[in-house]
Backbone as JSON, one array per atom type, in Angstrom:
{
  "sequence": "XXXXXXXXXXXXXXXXXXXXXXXXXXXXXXXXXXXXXXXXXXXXXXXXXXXXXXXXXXXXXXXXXXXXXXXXXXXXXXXXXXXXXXXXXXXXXXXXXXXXXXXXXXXXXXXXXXXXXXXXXXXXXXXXXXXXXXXXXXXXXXXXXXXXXXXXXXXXXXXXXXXXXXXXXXXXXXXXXXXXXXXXXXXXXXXXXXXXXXXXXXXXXXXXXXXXXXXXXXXXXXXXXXXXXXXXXXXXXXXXXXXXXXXXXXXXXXXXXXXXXXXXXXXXXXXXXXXXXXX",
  "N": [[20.91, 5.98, -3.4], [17.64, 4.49, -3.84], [15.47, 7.0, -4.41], [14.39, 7.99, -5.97], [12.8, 6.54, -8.45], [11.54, 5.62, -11.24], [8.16, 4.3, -13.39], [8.95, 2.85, -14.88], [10.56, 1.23, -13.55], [12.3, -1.61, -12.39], [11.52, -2.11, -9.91], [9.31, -2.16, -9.03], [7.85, -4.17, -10.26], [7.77, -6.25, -8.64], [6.41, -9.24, -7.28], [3.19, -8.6, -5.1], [3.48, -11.09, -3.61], [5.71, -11.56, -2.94], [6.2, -9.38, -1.8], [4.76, -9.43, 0.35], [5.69, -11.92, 1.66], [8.72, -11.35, 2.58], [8.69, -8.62, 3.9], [7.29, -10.4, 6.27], [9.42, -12.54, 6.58], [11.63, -10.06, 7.42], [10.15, -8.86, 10.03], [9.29, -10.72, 11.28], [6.34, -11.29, 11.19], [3.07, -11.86, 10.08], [1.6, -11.49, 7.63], [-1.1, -11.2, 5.31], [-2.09, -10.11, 3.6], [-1.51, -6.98, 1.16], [-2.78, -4.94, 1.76], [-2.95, -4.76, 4.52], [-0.73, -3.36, 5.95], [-1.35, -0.77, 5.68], [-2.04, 0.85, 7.97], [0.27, 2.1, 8.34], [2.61, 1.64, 10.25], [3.99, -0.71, 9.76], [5.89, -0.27, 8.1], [7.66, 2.17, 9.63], [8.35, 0.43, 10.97], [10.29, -0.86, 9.37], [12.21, 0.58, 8.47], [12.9, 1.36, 11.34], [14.54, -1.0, 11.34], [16.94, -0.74, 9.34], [17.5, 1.69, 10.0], [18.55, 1.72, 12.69], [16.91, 3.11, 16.01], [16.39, 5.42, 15.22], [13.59, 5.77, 14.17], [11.31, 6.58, 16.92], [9.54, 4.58, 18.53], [8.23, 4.29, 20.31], [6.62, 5.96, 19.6], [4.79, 4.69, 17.67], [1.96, 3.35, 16.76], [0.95, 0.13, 16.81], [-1.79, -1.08, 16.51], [-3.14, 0.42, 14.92], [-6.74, 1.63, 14.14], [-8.28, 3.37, 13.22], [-8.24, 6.54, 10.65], [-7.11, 8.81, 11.89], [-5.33, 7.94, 13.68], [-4.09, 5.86, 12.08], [-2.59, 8.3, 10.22], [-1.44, 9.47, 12.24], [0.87, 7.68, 12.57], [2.25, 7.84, 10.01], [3.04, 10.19, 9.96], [4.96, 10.37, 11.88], [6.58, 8.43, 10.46], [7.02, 10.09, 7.91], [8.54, 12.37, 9.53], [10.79, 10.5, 9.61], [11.52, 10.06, 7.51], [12.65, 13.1, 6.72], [14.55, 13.59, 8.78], [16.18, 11.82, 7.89], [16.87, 13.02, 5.45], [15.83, 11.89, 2.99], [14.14, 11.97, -0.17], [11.19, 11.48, -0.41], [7.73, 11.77, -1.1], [4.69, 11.03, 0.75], [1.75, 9.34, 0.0], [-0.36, 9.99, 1.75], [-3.54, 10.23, 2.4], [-4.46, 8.96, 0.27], [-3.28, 6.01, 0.98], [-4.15, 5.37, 3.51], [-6.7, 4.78, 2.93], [-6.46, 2.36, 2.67], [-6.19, 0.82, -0.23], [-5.6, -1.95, -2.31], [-3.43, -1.41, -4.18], [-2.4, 0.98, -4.26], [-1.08, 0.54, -1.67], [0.63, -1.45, -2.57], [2.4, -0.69, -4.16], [3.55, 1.56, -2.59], [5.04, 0.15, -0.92], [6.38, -1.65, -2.71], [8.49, 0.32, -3.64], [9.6, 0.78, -0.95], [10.68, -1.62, -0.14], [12.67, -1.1, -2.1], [14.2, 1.09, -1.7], [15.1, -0.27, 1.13], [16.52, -2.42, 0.25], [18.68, -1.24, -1.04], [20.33, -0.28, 0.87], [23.44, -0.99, 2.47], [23.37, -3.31, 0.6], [21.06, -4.74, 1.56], [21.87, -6.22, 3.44], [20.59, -7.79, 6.48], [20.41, -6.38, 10.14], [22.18, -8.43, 12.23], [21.28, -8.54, 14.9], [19.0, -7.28, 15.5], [16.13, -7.17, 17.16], [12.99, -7.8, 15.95], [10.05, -7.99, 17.01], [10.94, -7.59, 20.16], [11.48, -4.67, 19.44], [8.78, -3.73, 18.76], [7.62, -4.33, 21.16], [8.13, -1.76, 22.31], [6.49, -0.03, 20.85], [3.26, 1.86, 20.95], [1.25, 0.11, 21.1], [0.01, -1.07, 23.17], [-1.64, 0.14, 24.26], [-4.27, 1.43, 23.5], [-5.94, -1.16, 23.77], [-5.57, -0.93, 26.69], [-6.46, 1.06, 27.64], [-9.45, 0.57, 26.49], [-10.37, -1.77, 27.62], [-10.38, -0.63, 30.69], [-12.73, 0.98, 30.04], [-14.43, -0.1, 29.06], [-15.11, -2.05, 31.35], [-15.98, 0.12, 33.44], [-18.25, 0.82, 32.03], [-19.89, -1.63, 32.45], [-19.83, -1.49, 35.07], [-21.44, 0.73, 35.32], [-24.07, -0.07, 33.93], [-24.6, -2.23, 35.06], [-25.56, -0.76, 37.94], [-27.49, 0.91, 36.67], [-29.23, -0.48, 36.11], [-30.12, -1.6, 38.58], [-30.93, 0.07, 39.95], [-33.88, 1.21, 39.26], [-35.49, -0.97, 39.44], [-37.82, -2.12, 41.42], [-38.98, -4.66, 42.34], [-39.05, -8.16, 42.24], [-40.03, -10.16, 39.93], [-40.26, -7.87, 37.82], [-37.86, -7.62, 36.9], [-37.28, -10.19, 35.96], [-38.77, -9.82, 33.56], [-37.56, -8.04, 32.34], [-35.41, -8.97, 32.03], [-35.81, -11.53, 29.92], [-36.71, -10.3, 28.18], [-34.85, -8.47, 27.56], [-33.21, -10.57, 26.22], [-34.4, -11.94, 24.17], [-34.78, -9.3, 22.79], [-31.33, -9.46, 22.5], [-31.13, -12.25, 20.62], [-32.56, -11.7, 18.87], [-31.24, -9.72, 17.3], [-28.82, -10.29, 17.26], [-29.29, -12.61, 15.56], [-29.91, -10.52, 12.92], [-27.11, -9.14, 12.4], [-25.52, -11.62, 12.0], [-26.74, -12.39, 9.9], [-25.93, -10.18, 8.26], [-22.93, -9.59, 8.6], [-22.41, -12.08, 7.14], [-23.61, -10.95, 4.38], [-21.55, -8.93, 4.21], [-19.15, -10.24, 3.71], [-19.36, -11.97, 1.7], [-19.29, -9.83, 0.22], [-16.85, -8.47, 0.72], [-15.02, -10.98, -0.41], [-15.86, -10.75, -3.56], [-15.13, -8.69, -4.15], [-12.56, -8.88, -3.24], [-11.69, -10.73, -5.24], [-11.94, -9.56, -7.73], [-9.86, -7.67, -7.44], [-7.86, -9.31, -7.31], [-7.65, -9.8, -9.94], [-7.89, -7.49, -11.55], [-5.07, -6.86, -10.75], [-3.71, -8.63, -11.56], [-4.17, -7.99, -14.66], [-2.63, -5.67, -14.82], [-0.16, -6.35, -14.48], [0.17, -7.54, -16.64], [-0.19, -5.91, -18.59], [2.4, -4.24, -17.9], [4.1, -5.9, -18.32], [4.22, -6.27, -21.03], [4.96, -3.84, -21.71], [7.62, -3.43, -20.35], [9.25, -5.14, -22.08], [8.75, -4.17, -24.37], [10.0, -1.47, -24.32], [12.82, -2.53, -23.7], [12.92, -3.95, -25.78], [13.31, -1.71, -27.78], [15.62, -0.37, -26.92], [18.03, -1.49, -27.85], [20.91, -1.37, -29.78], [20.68, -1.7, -32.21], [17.88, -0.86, -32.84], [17.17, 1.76, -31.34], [18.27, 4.25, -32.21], [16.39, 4.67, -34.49], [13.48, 6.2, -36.28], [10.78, 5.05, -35.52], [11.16, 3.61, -32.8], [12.43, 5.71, -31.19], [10.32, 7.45, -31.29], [8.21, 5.55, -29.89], [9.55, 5.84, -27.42], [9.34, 8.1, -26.35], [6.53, 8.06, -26.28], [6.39, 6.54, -24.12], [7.7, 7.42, -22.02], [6.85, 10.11, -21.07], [5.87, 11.95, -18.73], [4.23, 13.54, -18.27], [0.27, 13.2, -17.91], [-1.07, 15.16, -18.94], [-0.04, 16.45, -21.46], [0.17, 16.54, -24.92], [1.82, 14.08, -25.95], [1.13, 11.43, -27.82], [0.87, 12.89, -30.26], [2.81, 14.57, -30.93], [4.56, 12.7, -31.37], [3.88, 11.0, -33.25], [4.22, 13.37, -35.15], [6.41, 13.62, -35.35], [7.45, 11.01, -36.33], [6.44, 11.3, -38.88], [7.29, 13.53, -39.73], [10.74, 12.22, -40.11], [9.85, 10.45, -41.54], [9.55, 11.41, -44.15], [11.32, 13.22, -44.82], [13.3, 11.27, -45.36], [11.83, 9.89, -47.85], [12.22, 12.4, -49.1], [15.51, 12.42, -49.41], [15.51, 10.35, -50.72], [14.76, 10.68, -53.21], [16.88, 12.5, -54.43], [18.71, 11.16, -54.49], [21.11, 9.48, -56.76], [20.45, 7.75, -60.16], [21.62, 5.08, -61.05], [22.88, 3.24, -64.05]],
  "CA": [[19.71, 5.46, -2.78], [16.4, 4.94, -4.69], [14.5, 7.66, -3.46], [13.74, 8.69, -7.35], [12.76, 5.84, -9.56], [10.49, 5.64, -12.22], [7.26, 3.53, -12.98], [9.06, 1.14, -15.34], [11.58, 0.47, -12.91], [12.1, -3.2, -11.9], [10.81, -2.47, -8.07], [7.4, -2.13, -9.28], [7.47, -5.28, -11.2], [7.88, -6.99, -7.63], [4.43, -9.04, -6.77], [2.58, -8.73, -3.67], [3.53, -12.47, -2.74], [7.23, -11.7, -2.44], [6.61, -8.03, -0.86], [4.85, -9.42, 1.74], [7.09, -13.01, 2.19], [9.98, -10.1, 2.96], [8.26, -8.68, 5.05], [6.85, -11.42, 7.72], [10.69, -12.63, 7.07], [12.5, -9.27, 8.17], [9.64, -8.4, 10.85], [8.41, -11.9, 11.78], [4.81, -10.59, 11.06], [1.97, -12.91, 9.32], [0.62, -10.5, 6.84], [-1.61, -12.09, 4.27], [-2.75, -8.78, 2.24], [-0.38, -5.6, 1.98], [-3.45, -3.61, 2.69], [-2.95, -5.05, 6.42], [0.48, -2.76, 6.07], [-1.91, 0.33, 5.3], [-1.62, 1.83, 9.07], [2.07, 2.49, 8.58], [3.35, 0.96, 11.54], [5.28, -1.5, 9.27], [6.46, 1.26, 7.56], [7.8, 2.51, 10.02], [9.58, -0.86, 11.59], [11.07, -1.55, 8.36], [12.95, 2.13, 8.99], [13.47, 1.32, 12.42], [15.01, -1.79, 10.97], [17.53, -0.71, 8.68], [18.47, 2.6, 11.03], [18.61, 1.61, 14.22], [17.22, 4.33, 16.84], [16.48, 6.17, 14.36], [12.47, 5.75, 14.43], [10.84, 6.5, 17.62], [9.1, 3.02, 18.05], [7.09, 4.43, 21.1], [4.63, 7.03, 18.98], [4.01, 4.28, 16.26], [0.16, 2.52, 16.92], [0.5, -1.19, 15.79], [-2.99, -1.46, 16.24], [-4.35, 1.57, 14.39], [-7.8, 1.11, 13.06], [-8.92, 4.65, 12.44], [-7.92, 7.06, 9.86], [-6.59, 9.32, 13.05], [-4.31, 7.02, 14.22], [-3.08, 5.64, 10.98], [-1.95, 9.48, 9.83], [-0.1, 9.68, 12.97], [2.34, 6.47, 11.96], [2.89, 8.26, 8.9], [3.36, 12.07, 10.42], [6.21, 9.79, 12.47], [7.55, 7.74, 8.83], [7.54, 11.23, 7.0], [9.52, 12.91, 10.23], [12.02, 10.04, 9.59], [12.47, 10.62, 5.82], [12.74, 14.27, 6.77], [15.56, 13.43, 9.37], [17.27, 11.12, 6.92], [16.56, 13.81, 4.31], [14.6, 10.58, 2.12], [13.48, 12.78, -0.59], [9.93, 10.72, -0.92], [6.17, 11.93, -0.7], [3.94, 9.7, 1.31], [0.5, 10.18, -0.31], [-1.22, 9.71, 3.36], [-5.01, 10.08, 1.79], [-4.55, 6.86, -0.02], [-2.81, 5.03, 1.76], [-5.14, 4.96, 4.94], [-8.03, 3.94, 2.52], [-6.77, 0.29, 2.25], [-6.54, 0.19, -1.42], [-4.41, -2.16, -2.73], [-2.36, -0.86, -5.17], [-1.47, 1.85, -3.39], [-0.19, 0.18, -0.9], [1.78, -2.51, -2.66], [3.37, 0.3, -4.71], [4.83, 1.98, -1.48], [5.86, -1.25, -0.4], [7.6, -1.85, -3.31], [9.35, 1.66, -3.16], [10.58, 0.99, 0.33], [11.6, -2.78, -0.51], [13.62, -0.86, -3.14], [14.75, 1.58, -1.22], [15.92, -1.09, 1.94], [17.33, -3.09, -0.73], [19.75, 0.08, -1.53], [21.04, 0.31, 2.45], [24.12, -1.84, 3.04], [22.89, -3.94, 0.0], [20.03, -4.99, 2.1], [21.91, -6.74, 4.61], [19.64, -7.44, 7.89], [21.01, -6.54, 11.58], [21.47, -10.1, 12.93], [21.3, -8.12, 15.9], [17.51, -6.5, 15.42], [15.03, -8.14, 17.46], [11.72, -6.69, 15.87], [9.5, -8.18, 18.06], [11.14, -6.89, 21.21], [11.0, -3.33, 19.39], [7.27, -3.57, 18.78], [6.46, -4.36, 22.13], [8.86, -0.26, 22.68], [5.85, 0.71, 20.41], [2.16, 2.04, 21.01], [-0.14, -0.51, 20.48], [-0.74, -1.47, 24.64], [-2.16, 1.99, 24.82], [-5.67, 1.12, 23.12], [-6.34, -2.02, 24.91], [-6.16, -0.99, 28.05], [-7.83, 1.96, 27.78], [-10.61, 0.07, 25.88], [-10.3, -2.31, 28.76], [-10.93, 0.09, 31.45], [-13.91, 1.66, 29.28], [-15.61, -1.53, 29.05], [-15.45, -2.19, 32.69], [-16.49, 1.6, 33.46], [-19.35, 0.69, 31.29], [-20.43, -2.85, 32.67], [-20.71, -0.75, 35.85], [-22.74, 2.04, 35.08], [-24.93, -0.87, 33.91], [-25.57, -2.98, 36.53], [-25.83, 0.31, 38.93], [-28.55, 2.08, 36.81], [-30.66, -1.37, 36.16], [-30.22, -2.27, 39.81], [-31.7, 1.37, 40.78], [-35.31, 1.28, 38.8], [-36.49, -2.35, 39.86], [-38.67, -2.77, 42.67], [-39.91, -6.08, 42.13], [-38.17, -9.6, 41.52], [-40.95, -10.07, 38.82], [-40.53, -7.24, 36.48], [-36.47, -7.98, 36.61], [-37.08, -11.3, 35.39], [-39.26, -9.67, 32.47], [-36.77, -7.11, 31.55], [-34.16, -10.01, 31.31], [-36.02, -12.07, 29.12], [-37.01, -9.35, 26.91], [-33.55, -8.22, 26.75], [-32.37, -12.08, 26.08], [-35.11, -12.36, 22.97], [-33.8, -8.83, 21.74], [-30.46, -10.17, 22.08], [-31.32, -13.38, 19.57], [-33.18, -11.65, 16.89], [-29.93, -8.54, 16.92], [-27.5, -11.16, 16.98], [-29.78, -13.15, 13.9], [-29.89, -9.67, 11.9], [-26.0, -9.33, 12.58], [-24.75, -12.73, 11.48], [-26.72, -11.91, 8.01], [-24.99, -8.55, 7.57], [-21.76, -9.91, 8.25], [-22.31, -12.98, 5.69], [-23.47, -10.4, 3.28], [-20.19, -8.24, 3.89], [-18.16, -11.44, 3.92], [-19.32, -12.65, 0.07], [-18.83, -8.65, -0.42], [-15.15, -8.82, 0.72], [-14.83, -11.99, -1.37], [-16.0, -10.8, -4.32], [-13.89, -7.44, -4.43], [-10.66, -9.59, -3.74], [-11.29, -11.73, -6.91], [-11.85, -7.97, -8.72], [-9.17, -7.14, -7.41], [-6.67, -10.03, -8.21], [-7.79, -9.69, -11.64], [-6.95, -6.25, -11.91], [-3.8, -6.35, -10.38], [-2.48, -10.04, -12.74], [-4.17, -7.11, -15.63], [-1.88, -4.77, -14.81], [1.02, -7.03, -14.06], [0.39, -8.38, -18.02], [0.72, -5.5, -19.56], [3.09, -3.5, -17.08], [5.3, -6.31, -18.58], [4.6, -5.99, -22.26], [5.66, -2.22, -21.88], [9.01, -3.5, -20.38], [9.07, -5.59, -23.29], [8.79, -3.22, -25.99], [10.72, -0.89, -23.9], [13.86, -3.41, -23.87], [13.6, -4.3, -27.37], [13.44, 0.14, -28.27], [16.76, 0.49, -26.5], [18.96, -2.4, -28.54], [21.67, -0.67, -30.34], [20.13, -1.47, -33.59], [16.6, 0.16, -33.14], [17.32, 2.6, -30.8], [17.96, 5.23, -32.98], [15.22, 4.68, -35.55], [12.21, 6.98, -35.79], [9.78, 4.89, -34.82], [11.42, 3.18, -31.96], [12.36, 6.93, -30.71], [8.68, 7.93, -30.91], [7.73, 4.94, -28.94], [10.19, 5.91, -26.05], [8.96, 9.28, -25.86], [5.49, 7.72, -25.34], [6.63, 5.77, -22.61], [8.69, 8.24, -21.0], [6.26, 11.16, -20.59], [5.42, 11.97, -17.37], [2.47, 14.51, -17.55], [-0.7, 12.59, -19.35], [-2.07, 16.14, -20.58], [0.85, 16.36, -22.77], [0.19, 15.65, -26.17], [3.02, 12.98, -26.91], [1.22, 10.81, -29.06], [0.36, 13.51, -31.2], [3.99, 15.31, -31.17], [5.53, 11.53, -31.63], [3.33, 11.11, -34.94], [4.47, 14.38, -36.13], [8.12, 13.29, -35.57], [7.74, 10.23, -37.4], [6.06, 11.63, -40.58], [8.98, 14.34, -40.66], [11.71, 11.43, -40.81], [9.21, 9.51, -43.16], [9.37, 12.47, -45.31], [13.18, 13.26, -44.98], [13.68, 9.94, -45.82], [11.45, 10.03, -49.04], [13.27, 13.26, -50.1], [16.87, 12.03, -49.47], [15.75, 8.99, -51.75], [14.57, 11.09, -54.48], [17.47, 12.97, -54.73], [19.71, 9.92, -54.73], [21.43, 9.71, -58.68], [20.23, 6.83, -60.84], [22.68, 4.4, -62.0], [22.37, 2.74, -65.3]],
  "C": [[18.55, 5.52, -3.78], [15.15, 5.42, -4.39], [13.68, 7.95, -4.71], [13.72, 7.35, -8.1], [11.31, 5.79, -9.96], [9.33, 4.06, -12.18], [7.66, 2.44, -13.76], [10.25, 0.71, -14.61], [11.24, -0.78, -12.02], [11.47, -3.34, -10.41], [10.06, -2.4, -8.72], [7.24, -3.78, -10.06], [7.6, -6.61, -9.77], [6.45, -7.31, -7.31], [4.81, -9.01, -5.5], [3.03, -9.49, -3.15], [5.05, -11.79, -1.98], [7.56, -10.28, -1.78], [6.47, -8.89, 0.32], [5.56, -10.95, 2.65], [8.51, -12.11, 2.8], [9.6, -9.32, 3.98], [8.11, -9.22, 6.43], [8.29, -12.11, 8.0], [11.43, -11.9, 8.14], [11.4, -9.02, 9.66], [9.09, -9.32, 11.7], [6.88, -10.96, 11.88], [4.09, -11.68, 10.13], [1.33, -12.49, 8.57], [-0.03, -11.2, 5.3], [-2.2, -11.07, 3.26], [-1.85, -7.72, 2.3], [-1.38, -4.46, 1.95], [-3.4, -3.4, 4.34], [-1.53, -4.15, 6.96], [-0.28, -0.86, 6.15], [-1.88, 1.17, 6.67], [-0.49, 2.47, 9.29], [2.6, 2.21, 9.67], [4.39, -0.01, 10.99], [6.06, -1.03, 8.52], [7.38, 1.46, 8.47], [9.02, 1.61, 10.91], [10.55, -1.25, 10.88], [12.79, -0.03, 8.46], [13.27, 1.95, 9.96], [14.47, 0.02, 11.87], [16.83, -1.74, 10.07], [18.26, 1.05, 9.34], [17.94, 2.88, 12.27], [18.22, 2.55, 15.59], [16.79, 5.54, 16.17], [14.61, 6.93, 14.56], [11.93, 5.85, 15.8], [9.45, 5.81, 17.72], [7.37, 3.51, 19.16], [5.93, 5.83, 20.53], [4.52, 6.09, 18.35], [3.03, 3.1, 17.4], [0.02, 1.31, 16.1], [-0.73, -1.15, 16.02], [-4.0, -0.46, 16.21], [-5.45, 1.49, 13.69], [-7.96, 2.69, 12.4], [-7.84, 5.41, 11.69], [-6.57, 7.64, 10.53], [-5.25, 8.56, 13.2], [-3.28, 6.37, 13.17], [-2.11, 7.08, 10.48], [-1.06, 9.61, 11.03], [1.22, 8.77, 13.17], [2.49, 7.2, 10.97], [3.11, 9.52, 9.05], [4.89, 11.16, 10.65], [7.12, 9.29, 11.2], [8.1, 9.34, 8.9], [8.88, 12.22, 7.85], [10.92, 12.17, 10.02], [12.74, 10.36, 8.26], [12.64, 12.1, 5.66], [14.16, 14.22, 7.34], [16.8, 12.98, 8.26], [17.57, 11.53, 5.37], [16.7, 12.82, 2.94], [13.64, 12.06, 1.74], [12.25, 11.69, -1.64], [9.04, 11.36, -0.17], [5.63, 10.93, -0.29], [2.86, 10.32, 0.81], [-0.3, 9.46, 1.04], [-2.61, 9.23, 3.16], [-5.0, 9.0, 1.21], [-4.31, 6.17, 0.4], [-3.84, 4.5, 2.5], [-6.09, 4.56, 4.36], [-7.9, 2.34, 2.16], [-6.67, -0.18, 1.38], [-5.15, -0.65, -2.07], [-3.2, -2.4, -3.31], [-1.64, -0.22, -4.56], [-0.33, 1.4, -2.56], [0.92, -0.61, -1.05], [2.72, -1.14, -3.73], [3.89, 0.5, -3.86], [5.52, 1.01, -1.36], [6.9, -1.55, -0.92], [8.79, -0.71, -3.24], [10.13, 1.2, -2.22], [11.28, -0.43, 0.2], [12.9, -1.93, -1.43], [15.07, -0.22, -2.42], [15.88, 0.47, 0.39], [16.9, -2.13, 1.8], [19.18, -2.44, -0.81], [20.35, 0.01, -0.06], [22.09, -1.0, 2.62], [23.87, -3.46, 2.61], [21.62, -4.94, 1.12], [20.27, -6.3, 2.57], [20.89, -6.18, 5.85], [20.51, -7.24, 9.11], [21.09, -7.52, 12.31], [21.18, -9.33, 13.99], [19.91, -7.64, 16.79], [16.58, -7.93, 15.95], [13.6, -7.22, 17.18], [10.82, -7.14, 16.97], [9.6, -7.11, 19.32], [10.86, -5.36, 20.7], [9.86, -3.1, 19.28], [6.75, -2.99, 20.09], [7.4, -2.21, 22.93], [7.31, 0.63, 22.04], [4.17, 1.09, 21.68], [0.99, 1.2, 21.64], [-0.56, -1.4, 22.21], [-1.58, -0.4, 24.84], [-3.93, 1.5, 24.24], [-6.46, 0.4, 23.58], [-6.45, -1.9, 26.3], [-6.79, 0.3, 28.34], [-9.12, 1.57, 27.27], [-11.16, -0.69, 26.99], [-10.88, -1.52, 29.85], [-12.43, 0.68, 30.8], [-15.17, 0.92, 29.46], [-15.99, -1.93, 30.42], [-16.32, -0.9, 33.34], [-18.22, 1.29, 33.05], [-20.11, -0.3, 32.03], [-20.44, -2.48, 34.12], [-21.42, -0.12, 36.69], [-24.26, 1.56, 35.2], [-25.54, -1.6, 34.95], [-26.15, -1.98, 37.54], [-27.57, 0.96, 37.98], [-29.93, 0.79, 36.49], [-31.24, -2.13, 37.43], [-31.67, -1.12, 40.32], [-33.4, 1.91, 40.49], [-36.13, 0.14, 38.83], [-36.71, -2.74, 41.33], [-38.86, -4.19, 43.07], [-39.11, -7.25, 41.09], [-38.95, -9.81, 39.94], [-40.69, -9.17, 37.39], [-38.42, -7.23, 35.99], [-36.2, -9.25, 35.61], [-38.01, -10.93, 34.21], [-38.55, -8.86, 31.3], [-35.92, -8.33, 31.15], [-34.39, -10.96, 30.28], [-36.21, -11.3, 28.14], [-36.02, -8.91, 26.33], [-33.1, -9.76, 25.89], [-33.23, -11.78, 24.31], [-34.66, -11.12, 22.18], [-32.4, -9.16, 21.05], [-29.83, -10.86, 20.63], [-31.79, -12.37, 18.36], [-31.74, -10.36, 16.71], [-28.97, -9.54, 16.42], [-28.01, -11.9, 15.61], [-29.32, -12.09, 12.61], [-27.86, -9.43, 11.83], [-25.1, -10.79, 11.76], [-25.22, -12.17, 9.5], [-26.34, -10.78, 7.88], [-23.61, -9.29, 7.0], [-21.51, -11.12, 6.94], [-22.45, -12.11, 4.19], [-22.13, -9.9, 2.93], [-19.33, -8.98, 3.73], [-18.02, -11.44, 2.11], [-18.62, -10.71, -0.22], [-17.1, -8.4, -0.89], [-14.49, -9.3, -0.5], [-15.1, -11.71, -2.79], [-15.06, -9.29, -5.0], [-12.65, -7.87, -4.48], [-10.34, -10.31, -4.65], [-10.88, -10.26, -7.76], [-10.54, -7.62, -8.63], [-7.9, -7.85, -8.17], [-6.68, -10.23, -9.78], [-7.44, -8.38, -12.06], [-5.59, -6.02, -11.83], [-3.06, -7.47, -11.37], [-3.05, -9.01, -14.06], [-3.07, -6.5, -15.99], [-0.12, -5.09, -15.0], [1.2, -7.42, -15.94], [0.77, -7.65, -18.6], [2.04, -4.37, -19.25], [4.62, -4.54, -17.77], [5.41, -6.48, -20.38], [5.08, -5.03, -22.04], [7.02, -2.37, -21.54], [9.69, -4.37, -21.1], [9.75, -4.44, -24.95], [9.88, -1.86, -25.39], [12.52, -1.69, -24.25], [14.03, -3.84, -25.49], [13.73, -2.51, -28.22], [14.74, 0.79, -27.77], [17.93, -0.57, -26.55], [19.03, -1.53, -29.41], [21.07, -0.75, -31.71], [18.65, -0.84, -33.8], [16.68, 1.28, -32.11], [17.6, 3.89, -30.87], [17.15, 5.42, -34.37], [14.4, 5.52, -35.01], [11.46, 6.06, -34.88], [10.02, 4.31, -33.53], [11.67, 4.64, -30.77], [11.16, 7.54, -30.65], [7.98, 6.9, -29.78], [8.17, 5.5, -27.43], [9.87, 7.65, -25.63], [7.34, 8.82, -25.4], [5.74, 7.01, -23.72], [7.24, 6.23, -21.11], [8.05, 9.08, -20.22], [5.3, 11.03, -19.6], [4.33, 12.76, -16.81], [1.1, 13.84, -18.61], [-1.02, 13.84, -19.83], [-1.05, 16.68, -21.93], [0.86, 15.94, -24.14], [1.42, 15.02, -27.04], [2.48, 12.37, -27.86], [0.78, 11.9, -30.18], [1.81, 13.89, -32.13], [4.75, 13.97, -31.92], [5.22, 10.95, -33.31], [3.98, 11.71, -36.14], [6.15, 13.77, -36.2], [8.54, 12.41, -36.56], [7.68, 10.71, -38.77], [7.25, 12.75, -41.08], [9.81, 13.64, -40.96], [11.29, 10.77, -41.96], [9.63, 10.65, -43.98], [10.69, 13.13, -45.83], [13.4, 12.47, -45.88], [12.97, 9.88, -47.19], [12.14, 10.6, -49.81], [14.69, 13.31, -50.47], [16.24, 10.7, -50.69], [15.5, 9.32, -53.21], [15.19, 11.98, -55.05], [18.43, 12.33, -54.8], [19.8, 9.76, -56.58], [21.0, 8.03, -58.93], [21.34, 6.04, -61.41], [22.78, 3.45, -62.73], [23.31, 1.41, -65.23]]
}
């Protein structure tokens, strides 16, 4: 199973488009960002997906907004990769912030990993849908539902109970109406501001992430040409692959990988100057 793979392994080199096309395939879901995966609820289906029964469908919260609620889809994941003793960390704290690297990394992980199950044959049998509706996510709405009614009233009861007079009813209502307009004015320009905001972080972003993607594939590049039988035991191709390999940055590899070379350079000098002359 690929519960352990590394960062130049080929899942990571999977884009976003084709995580989340695999996705809305296996789950029928419409997901247009894989931060919209960041509650773990699809997490969590993709696991119910591939072992059957396995996930208890009714704790997971498709429609978790808060932090709260997202950590408890992923208390439920981590219980399953505990069950199915899935030796993977969920980093929870990132995740729930939306960012989306993070998230398309897991993604890819668990593509990798669902890949690995029964070569990542699907259950014709799995109706996700129908398991959704086994989940959570009625529970918010109709308690929000009731809340709102509760609320609407409280309202009419406590503005019924302080007006005497037809007159000053019809002054409160206009006064509310004209607060109304200018809230709802200041409101539309927020949201336009936060809109271009949005918009201008998801260019940032797709430029960081086709960055990363450019040189995430020189390194498997120079990696692939450092482990052909003919440079693969050379110094300097062996100093490269120790840079590439090491897994703690405070490690001083490029320092140690330097020193390695200049000892074979220097071997290599002294084997040549002890080589006999021949006339």
């Amino acid at each position: 199973m690929a519960t352990n793979i590394g960062m130049m392994d080929s899942a990571y080199f999977v884009g976003r488009n084709e995580i989340l096309t695999w996705i809305n395939a296996r789950l029928q879901l419409n997901l247009s960002r894989v931060e919209e995966a960041s509650p773990g609820a699809v997490q969590c289906q993709l696991m119910d997906m591939i072992y059957p029964g396995v996930v208890p469908m009714h704790k997971v919260n498709f429609d978790a907004k808060s932090e709260y609620d997202m950590i408890q889809n992923y208390k439920v994941l981590q219980e399953v990769f505990n069950k199915l003793k899935i030796d993977k960390h969920i980093d929870v704290n990132k995740l729930v912030k939306s960012r989306p690297l993070d998230n398309l990394e897991f993604l890819q992980w668990l593509k990798r990993y669902c890949d690995s199950v029964n070569g990542g044959m699907m259950n014709e049998n799995y109706n996700p849908k129908e398991r959704r509706s086994k989940g959570g996510k009625e529970r918010c709405p109709k308690g929000s539902h009731r809340s709102s009614k509760s609320l609407q009233a409280n309202n009419l009861h406590n503005s019924g109970s302080g007006e005497g007079m037809g007159l000053n009813k019809s002054f409160g209502a206009k006064q509310g109406i004209t607060g109304d307009v200018a809230a709802g004015a200041n409101s539309s320009v927020e949201i336009e501001a936060l809109t271009k905001e949005i918009t201008d972080l998801k260019l940032s972003m797709d430029l960081l992430e086709n960055e990363r993607d450019f040189y995430f594939a020189k390194l498997r590049d120079i990696e692939i040409l450092c482990q052909t039988p003919e440079l693969e035991n050379l110094p300097m191709a062996m100093a490269i692959k120790k840079i590439l390999y090491a897994t703690d940055a405070k490690e001083p590899v490029p320092a140690e990988a330097r020193e390695n070379l200049h000892e074979s350079a220097t071997e290599g000098e002294t084997d040549g100057d002890n080589e006999p002359i021949n006339d």
